[in-house]
LUMMI-176806 format. One record per residue (C-alpha): x, y, z. Coordinates in steps of 0.02 Angstrom, whole numbers, plus 50000, padded with zeros to 5 digits. Each point is the difference from the previous one (the first is absolute). Layout:
% LUMMI-176806
XYZ;...
END
This chain:
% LUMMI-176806
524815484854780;500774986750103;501035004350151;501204986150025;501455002649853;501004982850036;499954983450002;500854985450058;500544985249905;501134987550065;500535007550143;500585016249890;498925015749995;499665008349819;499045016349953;498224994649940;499745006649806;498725012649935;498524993849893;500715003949809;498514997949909;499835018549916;498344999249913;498834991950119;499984994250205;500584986150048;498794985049986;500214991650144;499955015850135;499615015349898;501895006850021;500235016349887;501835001149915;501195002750140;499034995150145;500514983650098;498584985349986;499034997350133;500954985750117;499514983449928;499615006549818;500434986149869;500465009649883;501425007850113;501724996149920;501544992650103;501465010650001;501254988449954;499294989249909;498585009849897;498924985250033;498515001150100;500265005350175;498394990350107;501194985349906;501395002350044;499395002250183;499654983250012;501424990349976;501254992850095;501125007850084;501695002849908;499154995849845;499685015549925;501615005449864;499925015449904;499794995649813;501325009949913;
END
């Protein structure tokens, strides 16, 4: 399981979120239901977006918005 539990997007921090895939690991880093992905995963999901996080790290600065 992964040790760091945030993430920073934007210049605001956000808890990371568990893999949610029930019936099999993740396919990207092997994740079991309720672990963290392993940093860099894409299959990780942003938190405030539900988007893909390794995306969401790239862009601009003050461009990320939380789809609601």
């Amino acid at each position: 399981m992964q040790e760091e539990k945030l993430v920073v997007l934007d210049g605001r921090t956000y808890e990371r979120l568990p893999y949610d895939g029930a019936d099999e690991p993740c396919p990207g880093c092997g994740a079991e239901f309720g672990q963290l992905h392993v940093a860099g995963c894409g299959y990780e999901r942003c938190p405030t977006c539900d988007g893909y996080l390794v995306t969401c790290m790239q862009m601009e600065p003050d461009s990320h918005t939380k789809h609601d």
